[in-house]
ROZA-370283 format. One record per residue: residue number from 1; residue in one letter; x, y, z of N, C-alpha, C in turn. Coordinates in Angstrom, 1 decimal. Example, Ala and Ser with C-alpha at 12.3 -4.5 7.8 and 13.67 -1.06 7.14 Angstrom:
! residues 2
 seq type     nx     ny     nz    cax    cay    caz     cx     cy     cz
   1    a   13.2   -5.7    7.8   12.3   -4.5    7.8   13.2   -3.3    7.8
   2    s   12.8   -2.2    7.1   13.7   -1.1    7.1   12.9    0.0    7.9
END
This chain:
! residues 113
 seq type     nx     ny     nz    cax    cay    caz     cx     cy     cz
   1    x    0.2    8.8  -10.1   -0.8    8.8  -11.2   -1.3   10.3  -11.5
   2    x   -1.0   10.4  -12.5   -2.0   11.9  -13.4   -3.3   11.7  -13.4
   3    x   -4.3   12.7  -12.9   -5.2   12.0  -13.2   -6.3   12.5  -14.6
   4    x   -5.7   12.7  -15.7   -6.0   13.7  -16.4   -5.4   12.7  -17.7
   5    x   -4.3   11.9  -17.6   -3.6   10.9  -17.9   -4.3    9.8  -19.0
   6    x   -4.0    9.5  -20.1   -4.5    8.3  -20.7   -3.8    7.1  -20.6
   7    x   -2.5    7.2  -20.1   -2.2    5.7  -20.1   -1.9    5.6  -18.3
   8    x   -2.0    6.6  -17.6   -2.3    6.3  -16.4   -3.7    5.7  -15.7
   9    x   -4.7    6.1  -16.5   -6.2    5.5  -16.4   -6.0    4.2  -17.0
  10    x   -5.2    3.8  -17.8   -5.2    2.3  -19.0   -4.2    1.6  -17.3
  11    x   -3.3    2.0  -17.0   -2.6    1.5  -16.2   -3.6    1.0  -14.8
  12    x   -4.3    2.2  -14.2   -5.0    2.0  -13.2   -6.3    0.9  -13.8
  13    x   -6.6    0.4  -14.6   -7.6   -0.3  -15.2   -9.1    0.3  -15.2
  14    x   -8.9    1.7  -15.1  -10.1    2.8  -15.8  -10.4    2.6  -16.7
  15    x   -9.2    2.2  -18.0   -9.8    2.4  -19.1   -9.2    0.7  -19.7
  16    x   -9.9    0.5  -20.7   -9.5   -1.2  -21.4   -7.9   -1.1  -22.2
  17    x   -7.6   -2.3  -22.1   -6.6   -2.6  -23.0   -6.2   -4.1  -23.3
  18    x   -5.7   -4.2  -24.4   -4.7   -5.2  -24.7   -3.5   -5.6  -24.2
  19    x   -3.6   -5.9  -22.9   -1.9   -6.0  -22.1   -1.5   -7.1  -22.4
  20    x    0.0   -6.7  -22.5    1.0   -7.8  -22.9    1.5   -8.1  -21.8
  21    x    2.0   -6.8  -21.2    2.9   -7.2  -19.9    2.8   -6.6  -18.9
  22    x    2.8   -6.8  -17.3    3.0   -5.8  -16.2    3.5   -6.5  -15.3
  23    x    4.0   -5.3  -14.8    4.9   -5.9  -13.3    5.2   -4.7  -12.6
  24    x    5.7   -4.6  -11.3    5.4   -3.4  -10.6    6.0   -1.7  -10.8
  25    x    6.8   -1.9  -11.7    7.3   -0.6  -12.6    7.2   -0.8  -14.2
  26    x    6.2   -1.1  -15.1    6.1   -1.6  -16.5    5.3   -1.6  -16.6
  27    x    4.5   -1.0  -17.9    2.8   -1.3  -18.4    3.1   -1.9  -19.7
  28    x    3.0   -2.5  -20.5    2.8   -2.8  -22.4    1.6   -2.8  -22.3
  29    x    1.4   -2.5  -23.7   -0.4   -2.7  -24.2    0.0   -2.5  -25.8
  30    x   -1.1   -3.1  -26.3   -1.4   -3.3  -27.9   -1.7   -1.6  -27.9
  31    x   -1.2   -0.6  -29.0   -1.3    0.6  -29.8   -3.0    0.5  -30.1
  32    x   -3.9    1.6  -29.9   -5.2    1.1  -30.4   -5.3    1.5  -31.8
  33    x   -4.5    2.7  -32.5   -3.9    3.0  -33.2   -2.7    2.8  -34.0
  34    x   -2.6    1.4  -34.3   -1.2    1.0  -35.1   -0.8    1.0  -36.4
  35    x    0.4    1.7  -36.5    1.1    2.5  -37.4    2.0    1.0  -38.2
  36    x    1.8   -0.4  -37.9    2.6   -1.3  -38.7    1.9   -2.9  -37.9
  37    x    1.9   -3.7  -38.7    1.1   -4.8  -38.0    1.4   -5.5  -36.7
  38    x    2.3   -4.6  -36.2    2.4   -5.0  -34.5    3.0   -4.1  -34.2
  39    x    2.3   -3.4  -32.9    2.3   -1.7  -33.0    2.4   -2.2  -31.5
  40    x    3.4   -1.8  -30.5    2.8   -2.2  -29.3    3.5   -1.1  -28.5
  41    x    2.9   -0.5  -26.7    3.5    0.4  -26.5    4.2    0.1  -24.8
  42    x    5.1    0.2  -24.7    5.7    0.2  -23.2    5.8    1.6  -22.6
  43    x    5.2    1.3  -21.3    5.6    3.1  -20.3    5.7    2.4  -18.6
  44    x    6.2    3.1  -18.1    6.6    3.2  -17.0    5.4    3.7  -16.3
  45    x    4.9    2.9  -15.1    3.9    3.3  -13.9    4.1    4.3  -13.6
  46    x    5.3    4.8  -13.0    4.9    6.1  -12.8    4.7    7.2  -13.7
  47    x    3.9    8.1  -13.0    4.1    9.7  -14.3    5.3   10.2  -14.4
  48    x    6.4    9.9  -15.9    6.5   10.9  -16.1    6.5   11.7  -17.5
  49    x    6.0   12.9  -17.5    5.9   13.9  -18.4    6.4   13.1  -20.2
  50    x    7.4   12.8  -20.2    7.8   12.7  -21.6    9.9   12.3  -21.4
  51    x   10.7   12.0  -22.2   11.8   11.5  -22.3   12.4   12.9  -21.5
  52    x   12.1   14.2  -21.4   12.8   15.2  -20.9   12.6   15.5  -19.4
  53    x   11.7   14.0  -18.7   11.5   14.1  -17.1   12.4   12.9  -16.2
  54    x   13.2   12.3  -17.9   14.0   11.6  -17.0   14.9   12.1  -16.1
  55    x   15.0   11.3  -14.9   16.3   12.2  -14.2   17.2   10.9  -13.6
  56    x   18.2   11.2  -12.6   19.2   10.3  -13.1   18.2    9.1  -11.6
  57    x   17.3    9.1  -10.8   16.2    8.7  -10.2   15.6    7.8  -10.8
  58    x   15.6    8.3  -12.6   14.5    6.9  -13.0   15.1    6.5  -14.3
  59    x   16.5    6.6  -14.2   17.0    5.8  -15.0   17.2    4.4  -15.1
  60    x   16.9    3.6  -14.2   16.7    2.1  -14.0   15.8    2.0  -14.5
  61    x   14.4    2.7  -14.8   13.3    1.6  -15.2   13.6    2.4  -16.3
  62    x   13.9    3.1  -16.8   14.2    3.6  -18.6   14.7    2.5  -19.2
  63    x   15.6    1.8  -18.4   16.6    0.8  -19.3   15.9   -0.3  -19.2
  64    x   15.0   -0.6  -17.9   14.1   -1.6  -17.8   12.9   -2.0  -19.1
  65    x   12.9   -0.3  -19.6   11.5   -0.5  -20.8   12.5   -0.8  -21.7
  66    x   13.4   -0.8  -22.2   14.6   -1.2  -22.8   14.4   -2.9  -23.2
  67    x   14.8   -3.2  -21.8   14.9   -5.0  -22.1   13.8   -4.9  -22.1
  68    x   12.2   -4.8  -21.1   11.1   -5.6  -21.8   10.9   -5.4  -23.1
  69    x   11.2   -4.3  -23.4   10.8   -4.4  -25.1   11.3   -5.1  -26.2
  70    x   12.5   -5.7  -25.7   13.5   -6.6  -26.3   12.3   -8.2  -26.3
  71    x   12.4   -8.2  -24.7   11.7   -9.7  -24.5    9.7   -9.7  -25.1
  72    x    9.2   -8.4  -25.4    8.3   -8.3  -26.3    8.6   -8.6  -27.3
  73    x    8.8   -7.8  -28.0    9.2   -8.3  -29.4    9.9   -9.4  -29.7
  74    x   10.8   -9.7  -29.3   11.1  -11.8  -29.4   10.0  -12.7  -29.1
  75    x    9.3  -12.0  -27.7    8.0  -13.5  -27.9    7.2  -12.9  -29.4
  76    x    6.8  -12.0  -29.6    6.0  -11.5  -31.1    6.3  -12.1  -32.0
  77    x    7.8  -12.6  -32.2    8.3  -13.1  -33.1    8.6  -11.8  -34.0
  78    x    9.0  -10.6  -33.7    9.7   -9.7  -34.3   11.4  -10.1  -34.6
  79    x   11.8  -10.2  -35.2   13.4  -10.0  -35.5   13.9   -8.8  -35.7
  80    x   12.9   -8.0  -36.4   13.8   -6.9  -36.7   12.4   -5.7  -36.4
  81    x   12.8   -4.5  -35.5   11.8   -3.9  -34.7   12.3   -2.6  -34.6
  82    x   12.0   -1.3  -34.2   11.9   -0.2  -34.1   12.0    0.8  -32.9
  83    x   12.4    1.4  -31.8   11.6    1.5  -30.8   11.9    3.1  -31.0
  84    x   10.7    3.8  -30.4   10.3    5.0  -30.7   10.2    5.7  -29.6
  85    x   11.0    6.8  -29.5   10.3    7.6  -27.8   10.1    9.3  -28.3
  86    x    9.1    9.7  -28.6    9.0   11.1  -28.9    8.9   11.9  -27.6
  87    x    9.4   13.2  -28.1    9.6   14.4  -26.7    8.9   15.7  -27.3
  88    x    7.6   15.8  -26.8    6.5   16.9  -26.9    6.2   16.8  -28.3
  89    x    5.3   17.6  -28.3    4.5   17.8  -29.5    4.9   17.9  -31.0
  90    x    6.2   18.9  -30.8    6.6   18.5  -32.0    7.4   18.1  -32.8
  91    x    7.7   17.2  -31.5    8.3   15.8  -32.4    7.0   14.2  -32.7
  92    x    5.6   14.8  -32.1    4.8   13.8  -32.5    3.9   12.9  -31.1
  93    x    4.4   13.3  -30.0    4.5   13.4  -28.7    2.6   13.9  -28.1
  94    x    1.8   12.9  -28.5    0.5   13.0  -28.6   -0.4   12.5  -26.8
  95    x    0.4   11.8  -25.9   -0.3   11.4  -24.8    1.5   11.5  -23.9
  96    x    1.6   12.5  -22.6    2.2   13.1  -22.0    2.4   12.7  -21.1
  97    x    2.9   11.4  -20.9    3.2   10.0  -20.5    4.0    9.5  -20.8
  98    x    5.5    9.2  -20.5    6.7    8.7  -21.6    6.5    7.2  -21.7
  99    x    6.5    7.1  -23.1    5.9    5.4  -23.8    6.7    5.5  -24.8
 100    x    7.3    4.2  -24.4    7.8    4.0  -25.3    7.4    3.2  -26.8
 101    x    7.8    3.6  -28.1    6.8    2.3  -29.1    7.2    0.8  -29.6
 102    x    7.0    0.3  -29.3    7.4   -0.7  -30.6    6.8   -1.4  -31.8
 103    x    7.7   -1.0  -33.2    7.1   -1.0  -34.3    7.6   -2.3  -35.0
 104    x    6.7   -3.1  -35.3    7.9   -4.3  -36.4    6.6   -5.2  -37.2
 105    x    6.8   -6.1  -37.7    5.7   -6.5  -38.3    6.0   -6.5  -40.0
 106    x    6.7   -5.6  -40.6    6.8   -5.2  -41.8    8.5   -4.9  -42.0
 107    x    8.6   -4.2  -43.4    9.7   -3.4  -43.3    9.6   -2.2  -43.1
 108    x   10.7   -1.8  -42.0   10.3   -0.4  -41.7   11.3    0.4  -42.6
 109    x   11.1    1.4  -43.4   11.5    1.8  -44.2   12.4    3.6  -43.2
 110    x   13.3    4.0  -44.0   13.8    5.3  -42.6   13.8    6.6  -44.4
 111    x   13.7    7.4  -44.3   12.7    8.2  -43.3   11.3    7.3  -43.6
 112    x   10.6    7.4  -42.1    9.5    6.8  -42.6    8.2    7.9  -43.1
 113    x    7.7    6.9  -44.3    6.5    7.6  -45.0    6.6    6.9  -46.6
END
């Protein structure tokens, strides 16, 4: 844990959330900030940094946030869904924690805006 961390404090139950899912390498939670009418976000317990701290060590739970986000979005009743991983700042990369998103709810339109 970071302790400096916002979804490490959400994880440690410091701070509130909307959890969907946990298990002993996996957090989901509802976006408190949602960008489409089911905004939801998956990350990995442990810290790390962003998609450029994967190493070949934590590639199992990468693929792990993978399927749960599959079996999220199907209980949601998503069919058709989005998944999002930004890498630093400026690609959009706002809490330095690799989370993954998932966006569906609507049509998601590419480029979006």
């Amino acid at each position: 844990m970071s302790e400096n961390c916002l979804f490490c404090k959400i994880i440690a139950g410091e701070l509130p959330c909307d959890k969907l899912y946990e298990d002993d390498e996996v957090f989901a939670f509802k976006d408190i900030a949602p960008q489409a009418p089911m905004h939801y976000l998956i990350v990995p317990k442990e810290h790390l940094r962003g998609p450029e701290a994967v190493t070949e060590a934590s590639e199992r739970v990468i693929g792990k946030l993978m399927r749960i986000a599959n079996d999220i979005a199907q209980k949601e009743g998503m069919a058709n869904y989005r998944l999002v991983l930004n890498n630093g700042a400026g690609a959009g990369q706002t809490v330095f924690h690799l989370h993954m998103h998932i966006i569906g709810g609507r049509p998601l339109a590419w480029p979006p805006g």
